[in-house]
FIRO-473742 format. One record per residue: x, z, y negated of N, C-alpha, C in turn; residue in one letter. Coordinates in pm, whole numbers, padded with zeros to 5 digits, always signed. Last residue first. Example, Ala and Ser with C-alpha at 12.3 -4.5 7.8 and 13.67 -1.06 7.14 Angstrom:
// FIRO-473742
+01285+00708+00225+01367+00714+00106+01290+00787-00003s;+01319+00780+00569+01230+00780+00450+01320+00780+00330a;
//
This chain:
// FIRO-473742
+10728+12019-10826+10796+12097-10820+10830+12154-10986x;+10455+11925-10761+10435+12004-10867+10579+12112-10827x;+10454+11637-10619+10454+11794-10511+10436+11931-10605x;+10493+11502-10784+10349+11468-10740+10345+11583-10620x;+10737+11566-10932+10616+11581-11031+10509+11581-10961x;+10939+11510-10740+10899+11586-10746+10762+11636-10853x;+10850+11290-10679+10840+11309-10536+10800+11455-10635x;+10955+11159-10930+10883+11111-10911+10782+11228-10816x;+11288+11227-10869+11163+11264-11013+11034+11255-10988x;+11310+11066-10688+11298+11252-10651+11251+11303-10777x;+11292+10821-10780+11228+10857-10655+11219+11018-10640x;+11487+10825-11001+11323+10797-10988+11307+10860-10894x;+11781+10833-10928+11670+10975-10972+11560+10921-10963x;+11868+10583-10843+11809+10647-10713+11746+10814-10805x;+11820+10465-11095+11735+10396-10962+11722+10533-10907x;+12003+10597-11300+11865+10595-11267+11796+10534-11140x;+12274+10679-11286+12243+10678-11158+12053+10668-11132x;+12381+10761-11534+12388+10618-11430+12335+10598-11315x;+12353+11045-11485+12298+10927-11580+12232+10794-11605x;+12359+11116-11159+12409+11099-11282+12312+11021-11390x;+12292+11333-10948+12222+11274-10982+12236+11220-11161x;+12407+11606-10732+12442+11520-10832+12384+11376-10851x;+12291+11854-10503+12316+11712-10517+12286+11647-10676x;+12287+12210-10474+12218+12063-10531+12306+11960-10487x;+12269+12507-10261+12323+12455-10375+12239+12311-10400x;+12271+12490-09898+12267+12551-10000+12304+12440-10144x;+12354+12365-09644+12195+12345-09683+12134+12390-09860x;+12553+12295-09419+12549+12404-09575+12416+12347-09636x;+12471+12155-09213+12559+12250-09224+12544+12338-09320x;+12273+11944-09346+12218+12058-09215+12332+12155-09211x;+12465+11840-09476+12315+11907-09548+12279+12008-09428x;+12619+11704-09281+12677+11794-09391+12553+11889-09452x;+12388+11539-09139+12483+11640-09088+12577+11756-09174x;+12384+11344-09396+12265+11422-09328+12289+11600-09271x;+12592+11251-09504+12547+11350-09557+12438+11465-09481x;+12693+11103-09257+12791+11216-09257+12668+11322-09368x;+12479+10934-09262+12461+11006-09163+12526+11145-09183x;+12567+10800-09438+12455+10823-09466+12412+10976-09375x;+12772+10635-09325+12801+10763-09469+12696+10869-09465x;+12653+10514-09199+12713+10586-09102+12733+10695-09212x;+12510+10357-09351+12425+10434-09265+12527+10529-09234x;+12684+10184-09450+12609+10287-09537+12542+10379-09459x;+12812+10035-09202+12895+10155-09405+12773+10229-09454x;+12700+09941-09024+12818+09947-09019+12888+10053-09112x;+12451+09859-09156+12424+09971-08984+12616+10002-09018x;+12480+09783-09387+12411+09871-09368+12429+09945-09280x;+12723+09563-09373+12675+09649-09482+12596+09754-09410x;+12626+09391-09202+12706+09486-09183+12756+09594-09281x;+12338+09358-09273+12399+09424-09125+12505+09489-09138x;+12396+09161-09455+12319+09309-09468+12311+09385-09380x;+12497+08979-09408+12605+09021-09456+12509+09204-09471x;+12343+08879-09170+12462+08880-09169+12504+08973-09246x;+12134+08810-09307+12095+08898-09242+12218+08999-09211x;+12229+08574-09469+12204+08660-09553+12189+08826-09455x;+12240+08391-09248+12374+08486-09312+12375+08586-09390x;+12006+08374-09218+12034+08386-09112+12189+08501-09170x;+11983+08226-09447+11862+08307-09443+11967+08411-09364x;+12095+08003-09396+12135+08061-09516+12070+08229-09541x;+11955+07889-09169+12111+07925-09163+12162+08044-09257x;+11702+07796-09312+11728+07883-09197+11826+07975-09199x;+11831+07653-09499+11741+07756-09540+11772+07841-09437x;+11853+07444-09312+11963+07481-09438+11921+07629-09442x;+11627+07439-09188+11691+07403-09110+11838+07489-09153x;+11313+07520-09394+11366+07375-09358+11536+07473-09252x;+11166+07643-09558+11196+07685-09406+11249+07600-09342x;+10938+07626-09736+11076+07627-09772+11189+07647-09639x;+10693+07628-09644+10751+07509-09769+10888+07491-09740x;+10700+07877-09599+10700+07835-09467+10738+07686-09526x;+10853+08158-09749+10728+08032-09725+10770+07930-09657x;+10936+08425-09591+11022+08304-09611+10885+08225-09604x;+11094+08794-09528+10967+08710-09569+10998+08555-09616x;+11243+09004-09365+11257+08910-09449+11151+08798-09451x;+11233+09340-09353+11172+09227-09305+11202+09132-09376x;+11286+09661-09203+11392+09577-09279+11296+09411-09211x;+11206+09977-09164+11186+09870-09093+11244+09761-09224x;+11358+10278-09042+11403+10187-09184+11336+10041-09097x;+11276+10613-08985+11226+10428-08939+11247+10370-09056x;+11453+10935-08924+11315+10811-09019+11338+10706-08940x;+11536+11295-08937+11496+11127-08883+11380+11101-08967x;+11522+11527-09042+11669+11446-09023+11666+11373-08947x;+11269+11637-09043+11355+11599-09158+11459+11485-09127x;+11046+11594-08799+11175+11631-08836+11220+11556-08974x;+10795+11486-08705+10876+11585-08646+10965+11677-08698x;+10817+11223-08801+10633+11298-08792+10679+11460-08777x;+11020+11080-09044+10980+11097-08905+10873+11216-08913x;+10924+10858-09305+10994+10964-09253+10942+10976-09102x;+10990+10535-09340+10899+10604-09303+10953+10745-09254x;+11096+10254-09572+11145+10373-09503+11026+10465-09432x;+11099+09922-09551+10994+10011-09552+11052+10144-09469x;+11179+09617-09740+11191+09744-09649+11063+09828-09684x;+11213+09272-09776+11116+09407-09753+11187+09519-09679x;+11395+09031-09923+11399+09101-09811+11305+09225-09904x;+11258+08666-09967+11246+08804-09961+11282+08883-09859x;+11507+08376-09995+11353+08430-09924+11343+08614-09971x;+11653+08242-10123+11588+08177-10004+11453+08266-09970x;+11776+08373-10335+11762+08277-10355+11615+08214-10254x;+11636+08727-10338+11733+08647-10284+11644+08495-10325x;+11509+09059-10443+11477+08915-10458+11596+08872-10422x;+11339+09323-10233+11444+09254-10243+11469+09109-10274x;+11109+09608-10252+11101+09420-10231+11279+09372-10328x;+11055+09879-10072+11184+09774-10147+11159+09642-10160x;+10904+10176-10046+10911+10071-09991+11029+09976-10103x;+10758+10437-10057+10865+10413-09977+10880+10255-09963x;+10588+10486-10257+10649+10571-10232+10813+10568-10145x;+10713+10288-10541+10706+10410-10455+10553+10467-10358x;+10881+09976-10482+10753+10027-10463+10719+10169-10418x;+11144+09872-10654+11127+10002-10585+10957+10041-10567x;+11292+09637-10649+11157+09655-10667+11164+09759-10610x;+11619+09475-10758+11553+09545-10639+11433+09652-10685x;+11774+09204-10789+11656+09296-10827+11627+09343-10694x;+12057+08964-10942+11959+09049-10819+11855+09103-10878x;+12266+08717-11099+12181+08871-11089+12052+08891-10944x;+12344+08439-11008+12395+08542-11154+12366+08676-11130x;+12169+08355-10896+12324+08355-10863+12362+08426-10964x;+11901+08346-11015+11943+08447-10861+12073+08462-10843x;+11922+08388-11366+11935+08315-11263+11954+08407-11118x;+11828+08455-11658+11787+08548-11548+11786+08435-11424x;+12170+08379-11807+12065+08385-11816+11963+08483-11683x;+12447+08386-12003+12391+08368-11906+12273+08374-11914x;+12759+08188-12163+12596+08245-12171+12568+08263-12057x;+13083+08337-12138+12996+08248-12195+12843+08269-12144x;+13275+08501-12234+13176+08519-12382+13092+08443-12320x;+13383+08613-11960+13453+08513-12100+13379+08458-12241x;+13219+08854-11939+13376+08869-12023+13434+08772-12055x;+13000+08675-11831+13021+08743-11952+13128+08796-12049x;+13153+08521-11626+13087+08464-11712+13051+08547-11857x;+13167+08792-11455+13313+08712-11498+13253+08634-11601x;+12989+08851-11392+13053+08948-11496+13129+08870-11486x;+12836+08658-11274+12757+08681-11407+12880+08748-11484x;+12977+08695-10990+12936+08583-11114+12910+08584-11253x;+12926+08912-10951+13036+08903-11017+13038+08762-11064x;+12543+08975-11056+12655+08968-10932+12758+08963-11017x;+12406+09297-11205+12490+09124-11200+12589+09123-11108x;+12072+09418-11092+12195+09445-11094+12314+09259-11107x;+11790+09623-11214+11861+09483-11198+12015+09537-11193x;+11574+09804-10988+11696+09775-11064+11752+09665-11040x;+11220+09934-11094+11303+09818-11079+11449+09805-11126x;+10958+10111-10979+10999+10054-11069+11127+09962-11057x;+10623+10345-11003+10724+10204-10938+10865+10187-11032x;+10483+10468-11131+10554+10567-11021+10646+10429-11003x;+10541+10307-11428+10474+10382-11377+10504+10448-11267x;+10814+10105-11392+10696+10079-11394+10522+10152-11362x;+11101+10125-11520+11004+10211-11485+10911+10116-11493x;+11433+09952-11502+11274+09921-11598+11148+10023-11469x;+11756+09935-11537+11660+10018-11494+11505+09986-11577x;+12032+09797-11458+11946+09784-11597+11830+09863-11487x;+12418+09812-11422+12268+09796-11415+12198+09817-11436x;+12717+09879-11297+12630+09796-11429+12493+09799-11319x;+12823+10007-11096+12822+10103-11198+12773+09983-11334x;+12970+09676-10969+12951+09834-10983+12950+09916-11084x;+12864+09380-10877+12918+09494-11000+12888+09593-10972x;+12887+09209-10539+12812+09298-10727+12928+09360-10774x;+13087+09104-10417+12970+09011-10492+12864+09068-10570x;+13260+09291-10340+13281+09152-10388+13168+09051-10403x;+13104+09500-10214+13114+09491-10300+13218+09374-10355x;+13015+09348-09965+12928+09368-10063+12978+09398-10188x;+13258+09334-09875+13173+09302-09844+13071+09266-09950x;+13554+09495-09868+13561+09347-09820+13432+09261-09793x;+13433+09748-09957+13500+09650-10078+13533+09474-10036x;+13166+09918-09975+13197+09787-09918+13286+09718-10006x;+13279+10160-10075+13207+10172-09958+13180+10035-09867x;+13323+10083-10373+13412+10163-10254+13352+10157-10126x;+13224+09896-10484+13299+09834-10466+13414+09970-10334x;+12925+10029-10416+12987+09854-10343+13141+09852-10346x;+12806+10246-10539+12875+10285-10410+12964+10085-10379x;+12665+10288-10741+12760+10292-10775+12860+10275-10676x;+12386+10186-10688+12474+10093-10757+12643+10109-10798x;+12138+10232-10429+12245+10298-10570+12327+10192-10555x;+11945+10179-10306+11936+10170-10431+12012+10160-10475x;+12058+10174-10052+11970+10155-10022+11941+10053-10222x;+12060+10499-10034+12167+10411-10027+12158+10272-10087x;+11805+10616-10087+11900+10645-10218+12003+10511-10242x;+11660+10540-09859+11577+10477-09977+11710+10493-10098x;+11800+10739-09703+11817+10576-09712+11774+10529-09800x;+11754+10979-09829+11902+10902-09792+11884+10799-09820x;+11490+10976-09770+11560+10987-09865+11669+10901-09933x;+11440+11042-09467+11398+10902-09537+11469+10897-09694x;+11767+11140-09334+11633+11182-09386+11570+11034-09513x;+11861+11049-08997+11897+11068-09135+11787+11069-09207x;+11899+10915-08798+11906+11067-08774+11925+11077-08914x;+11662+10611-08735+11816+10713-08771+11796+10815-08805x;+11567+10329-08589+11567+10499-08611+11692+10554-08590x;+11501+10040-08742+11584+10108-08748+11583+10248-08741x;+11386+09752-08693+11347+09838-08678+11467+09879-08679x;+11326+09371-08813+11390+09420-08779+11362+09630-08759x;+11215+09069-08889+11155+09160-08862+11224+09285-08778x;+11179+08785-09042+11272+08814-08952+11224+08959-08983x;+11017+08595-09152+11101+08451-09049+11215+08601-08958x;+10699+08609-09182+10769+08694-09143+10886+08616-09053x;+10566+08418-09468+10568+08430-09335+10684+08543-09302x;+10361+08374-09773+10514+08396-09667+10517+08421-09535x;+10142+08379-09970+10190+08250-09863+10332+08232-09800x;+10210+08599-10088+10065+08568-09987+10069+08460-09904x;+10430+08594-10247+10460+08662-10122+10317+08683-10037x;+10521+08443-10455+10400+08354-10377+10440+08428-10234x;+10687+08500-10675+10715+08497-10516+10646+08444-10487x;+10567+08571-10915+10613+08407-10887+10668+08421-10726x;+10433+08803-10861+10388+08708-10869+10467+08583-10818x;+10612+09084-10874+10626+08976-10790+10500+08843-10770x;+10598+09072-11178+10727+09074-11118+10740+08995-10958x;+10314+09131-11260+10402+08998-11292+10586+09001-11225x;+10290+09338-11120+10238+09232-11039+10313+09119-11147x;+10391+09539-11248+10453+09491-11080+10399+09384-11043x;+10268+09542-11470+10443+09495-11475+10439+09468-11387x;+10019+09612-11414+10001+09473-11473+10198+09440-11491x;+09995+09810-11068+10003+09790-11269+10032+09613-11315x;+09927+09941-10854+10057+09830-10855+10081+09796-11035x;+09711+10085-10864+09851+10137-10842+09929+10020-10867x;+09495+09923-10974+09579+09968-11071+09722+10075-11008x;+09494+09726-10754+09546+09657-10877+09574+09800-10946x;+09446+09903-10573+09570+09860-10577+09606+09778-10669x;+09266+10210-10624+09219+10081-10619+09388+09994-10674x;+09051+10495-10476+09194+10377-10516+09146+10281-10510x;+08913+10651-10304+08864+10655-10462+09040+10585-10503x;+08931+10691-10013+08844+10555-10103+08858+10555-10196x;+09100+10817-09768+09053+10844-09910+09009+10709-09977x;+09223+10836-09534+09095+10810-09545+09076+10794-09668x;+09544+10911-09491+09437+10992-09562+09288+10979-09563x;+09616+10605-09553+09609+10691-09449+09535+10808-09431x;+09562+10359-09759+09587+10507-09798+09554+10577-09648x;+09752+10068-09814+09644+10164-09716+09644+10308-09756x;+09851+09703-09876+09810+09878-09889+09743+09907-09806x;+09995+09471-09702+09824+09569-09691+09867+09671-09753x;+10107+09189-09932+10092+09308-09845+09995+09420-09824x;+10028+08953-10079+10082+08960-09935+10076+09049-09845x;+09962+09039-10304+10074+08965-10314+10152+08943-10176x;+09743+09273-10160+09821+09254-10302+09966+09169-10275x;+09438+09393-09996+09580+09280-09997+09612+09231-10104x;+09399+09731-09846+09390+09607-09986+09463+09530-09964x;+09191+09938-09695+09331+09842-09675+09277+09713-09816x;+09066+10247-09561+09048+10168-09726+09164+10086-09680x;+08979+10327-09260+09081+10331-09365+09082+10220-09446x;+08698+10472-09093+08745+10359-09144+08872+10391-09249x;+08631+10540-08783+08649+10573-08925+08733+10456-08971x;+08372+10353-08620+08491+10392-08667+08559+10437-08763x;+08054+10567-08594+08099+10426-08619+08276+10440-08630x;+07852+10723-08589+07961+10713-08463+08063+10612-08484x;+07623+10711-08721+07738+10856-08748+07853+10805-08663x;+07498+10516-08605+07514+10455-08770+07658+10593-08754x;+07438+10604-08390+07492+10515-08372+07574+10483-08530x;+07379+10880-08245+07309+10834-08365+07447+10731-08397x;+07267+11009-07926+07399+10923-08019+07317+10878-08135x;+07080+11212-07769+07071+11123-07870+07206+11092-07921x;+07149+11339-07519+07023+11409-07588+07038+11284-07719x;+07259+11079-07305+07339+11103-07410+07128+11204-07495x;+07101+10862-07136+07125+11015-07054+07237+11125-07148x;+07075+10638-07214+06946+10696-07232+07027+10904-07138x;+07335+10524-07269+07301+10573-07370+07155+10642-07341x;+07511+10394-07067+07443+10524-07014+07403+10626-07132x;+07757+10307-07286+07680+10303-07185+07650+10413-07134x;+07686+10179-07589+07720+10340-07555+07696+10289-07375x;+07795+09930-07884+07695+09983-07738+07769+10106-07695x;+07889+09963-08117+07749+09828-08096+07742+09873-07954x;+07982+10112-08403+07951+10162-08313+07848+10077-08234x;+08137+09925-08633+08051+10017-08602+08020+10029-08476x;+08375+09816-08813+08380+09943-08749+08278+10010-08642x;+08284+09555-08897+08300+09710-08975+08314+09829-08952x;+08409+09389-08795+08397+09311-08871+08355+09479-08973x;+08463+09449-08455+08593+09414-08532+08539+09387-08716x;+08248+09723-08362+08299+09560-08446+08360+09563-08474x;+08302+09883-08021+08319+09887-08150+08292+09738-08242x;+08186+10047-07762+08269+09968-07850+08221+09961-07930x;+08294+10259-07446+08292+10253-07613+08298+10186-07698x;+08377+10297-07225+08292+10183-07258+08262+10183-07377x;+08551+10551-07113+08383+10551-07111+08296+10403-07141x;+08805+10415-07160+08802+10581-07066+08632+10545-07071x;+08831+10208-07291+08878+10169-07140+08809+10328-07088x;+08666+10094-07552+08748+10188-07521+08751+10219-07344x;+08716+09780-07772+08594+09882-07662+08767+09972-07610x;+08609+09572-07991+08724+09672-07953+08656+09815-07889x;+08503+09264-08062+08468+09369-08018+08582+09495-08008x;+08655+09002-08131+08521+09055-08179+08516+09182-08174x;+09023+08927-08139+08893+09019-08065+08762+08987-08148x;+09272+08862-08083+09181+08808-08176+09056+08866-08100x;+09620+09037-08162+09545+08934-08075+09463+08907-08134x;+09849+09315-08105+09781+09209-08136+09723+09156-08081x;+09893+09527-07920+09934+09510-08020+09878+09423-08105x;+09644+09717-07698+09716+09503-07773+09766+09568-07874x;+09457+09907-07720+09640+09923-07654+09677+09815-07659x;+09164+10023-07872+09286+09888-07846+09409+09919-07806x;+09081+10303-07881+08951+10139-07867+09039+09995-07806x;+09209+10545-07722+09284+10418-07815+09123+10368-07778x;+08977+10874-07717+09069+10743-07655+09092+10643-07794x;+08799+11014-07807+08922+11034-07842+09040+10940-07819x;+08538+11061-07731+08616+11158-07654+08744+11110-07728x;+08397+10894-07943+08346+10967-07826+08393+11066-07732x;+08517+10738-08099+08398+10879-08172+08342+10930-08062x;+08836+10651-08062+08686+10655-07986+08630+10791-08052x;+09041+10507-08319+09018+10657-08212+08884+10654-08184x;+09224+10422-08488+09233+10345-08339+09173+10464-08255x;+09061+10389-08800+09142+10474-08697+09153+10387-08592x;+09086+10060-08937+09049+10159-08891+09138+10317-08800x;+09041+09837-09208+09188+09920-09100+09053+10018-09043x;+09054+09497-09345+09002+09613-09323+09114+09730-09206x;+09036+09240-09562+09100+09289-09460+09057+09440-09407x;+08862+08900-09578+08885+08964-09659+08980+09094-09516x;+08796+08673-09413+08904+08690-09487+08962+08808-09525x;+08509+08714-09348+08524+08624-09455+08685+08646-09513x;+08610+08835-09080+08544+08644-09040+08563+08600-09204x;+08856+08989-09126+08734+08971-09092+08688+08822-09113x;+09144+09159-08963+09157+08991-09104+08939+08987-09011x;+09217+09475-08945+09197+09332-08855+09189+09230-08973x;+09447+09702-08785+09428+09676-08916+09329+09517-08815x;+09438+10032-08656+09327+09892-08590+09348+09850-08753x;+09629+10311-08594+09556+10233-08690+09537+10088-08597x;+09710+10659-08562+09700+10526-08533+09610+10429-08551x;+09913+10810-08734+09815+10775-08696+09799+10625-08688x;+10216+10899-08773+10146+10967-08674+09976+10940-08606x;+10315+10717-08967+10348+10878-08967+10232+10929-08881x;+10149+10467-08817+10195+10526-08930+10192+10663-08925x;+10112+10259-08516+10104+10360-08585+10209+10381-08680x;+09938+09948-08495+10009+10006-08516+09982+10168-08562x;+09768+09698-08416+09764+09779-08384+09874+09843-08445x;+09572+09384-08556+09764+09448-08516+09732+09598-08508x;+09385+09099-08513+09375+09247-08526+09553+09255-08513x;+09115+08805-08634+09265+08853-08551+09328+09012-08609x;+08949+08753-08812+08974+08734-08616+09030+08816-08562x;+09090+08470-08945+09001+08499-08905+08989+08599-08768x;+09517+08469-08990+09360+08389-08893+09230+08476-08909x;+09697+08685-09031+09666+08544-09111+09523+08478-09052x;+09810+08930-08967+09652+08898-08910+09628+08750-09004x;+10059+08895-09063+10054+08936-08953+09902+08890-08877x;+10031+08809-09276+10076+08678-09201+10063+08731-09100x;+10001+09058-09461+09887+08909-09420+09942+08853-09329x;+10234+09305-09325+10231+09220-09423+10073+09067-09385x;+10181+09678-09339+10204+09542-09284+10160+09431-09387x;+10161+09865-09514+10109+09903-09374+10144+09769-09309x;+10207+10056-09816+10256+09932-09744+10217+09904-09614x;+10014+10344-09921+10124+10279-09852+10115+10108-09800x;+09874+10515-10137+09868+10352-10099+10031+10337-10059x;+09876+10858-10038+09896+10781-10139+09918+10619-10077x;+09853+11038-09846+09741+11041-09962+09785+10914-10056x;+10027+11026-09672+09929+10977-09629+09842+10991-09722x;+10238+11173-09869+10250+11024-09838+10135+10926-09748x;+10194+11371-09855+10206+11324-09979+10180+11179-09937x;+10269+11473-09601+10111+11476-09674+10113+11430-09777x;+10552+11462-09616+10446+11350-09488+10298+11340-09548x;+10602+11638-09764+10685+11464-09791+10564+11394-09735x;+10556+11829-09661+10481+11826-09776+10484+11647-09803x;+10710+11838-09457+10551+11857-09426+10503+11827-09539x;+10947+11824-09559+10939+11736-09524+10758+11747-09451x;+10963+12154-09672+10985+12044-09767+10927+11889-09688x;+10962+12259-09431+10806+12288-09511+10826+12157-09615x;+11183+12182-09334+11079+12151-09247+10969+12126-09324x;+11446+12085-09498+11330+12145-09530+11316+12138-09406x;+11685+11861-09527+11667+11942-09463+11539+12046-09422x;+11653+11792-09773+11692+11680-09702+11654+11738-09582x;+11619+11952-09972+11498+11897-09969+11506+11782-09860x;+11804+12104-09964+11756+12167-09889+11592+12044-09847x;+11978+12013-10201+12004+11985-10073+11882+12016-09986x;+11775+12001-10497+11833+12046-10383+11894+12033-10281x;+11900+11732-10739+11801+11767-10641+11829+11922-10488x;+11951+11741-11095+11988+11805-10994+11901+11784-10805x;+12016+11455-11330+11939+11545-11199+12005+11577-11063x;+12126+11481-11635+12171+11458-11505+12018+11471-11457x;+11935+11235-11909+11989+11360-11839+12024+11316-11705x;+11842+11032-11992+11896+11085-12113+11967+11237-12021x;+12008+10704-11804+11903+10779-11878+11925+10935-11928x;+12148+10424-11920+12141+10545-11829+12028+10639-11877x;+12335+10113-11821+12210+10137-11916+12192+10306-11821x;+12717+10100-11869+12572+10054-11848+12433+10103-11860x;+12950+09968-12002+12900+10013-11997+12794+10002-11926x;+13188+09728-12095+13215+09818-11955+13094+09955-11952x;+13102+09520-12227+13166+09647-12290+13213+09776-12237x;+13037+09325-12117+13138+09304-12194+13196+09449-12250x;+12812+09424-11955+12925+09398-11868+13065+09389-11964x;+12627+09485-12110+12691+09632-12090+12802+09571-11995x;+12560+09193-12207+12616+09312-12284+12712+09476-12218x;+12446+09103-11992+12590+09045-12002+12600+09134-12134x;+12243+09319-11964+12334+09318-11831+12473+09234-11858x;+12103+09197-12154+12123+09309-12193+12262+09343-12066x;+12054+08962-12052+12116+08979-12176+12163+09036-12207x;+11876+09010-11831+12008+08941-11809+12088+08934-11922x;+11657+09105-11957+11753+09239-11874+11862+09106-11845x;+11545+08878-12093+11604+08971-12146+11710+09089-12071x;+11465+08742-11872+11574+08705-11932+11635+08831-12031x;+11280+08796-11691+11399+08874-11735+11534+08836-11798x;+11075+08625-11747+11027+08754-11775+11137+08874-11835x;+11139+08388-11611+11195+08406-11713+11141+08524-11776x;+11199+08464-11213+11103+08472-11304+11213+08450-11484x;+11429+08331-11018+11410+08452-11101+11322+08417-11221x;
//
């Protein structure tokens, strides 16, 4: 744990001695309906292809060369690593009739040609390098045909992307001069993917991103689990522009504070959880990083994709580590798929029943208001 926070560990053995914790100056109300919407969750999806999303992590295309296919809320994307390193994305769509250029998930290409006509493409800018049966085409103008291209940045490991097409971003200043000293000392450019997990649930991306956050739920919802190793209802909130960050003290720390004695910004002592908005979680642990990435569904309100990754420098990956890594997965499993999801679920189903009235959004409860504060200022609710 960076010494950046020593101070929120100060302030965290203060509100532990006095049974208080840090809140902000009003409730929030959120609709129910916003779980439920159709029009509400069309707006969620367009919001969210306009704005620098998370799209995968370097280690995926680490080599010169080398490409990952994937789709995001509905489009499908060619991310590749170019001969000087640097990273790029494209549509995955032939300027000619419409076809995939690539059905590999991965691999190491030059070229990316399209199986229905012969269509290909450079892996290095997109462009359009042969047509066959180009003299019987009234003219292809080769430079217009090229792949569209999607803007991709690499920040501390991970690809932004703005889906949308849109160029006028730039990820040093979405990420700001706080987020990047936060996850700096990670060295999350030289991590590897030691665990990579997928989750579709009938529950609205929301939810999860709320569960996920909130601080008040451990010692009821996991009392033989999770919540015997945080505090509940303590924790320190730092905005970082749309981003931002909750610290929370394990029971380590609160037993150490109610006996007066010192603490500091240690991993055994305290947590953090990085709220990258729009949808994403960098999770600090002793051994390694856990990543999430909520994605609403293309269709429906009352599904998403919780992808859950744990990131581990490869320095550190020794045998111990492994194991420790391994348990850590352990205790977040059952925590999650086992208690929170299933809660998660009852709200979903309850929202679709009575759809009417708000949801309670306390004081205490800053982590999970950001996100619908946030959702709602950039939808102009």
């Amino acid at each position: 744990m960076t010494l950046l926070n020593n101070d929120v560990a100060h302030t965290l053995a203060e509100h532990l001695r006095a049974g208080t914790t840090e809140m902000s100056s009003t409730d929030l109300r959120v609709p129910i309906s916003h779980f439920v919407s159709d029009e509400r969750a069309a707006q969620e999806r367009r919001l969210l292809t306009e704005l620098p999303v998370i799209i995968g992590h370097g280690s995926e295309i680490a080599a010169p060369g080398s490409f990952m296919t994937r789709e995001i809320l509905g489009i499908p994307l060619i991310t590749v690593r170019r001969s000087d390193g640097t990273v790029g994305s494209y549509l995955n769509i032939c300027r000619h009739r419409g076809g995939r250029v690539e059905d590999e998930s991965c691999g190491k290409k030059r070229i990316f040609t399209c199986h229905y006509h012969g269509w290909s493409y450079s892996r290095e800018d997109g462009s359009l390098r042969g047509v066959p049966y180009d003299d019987f085409y009234t003219h292809v103008d080769k430079d217009r045909h090229s792949l569209r291209q999607v803007r991709t940045e690499e920040r501390h490991g991970f690809l932004f992307a703005v889906l949308s097409g849109g160029q006028d971003w730039d990820a040093d200043e979405w990420l700001g001069p706080e987020v990047d000293a936060q996850l700096a000392p990670y060295g999350l450019d030289g991590a590897e993917i030691f665990l990579d997990e997928s989750f579709t649930l009938d529950i609205n991306w929301k939810l999860v991103l709320d569960g996920a956050i909130d601080v008040l739920h451990p010692k009821f919802l996991h009392p033989e689990g999770v919540g015997k190793l945080i505090e509940t209802n303590t924790s320190v909130w730092r905005q970082y522009g749309r981003h931002g960050q909750s610290f929370s003290p394990r029971t380590r720390m609160g037993d150490m504070a109610r006996a007066g004695e010192p603490v500091d910004a240690d991993f055994r002592l305290m947590g953090s959880n990085l709220f990258l908005y729009p949808n994403s979680m960098v999770i600090s642990t002793p051994d390694h990083v856990e990543f999430w990435t909520v994605w609403p569904d293309t269709t429906t309100p009352h599904r998403s994709t919780t992808q859950i990754r744990f990131l581990v420098r490869p320095e550190k990956r020794t045998e111990r580590i492994e194991k420790r890594v391994l348990r850590s997965w352990e205790i977040l499993q059952d925590a999650a798929v086992n208690e929170d999801w299933p809660m998660e679920l009852t709200i979903q189903r309850n929202a679709a029943a009575w759809p009417h009235g708000t949801y309670l959004y306390g004081r205490n409860e800053q982590s999970c208001q950001h996100l619908h504060r946030q959702l709602a200022a950039d939808l102009g609710d």
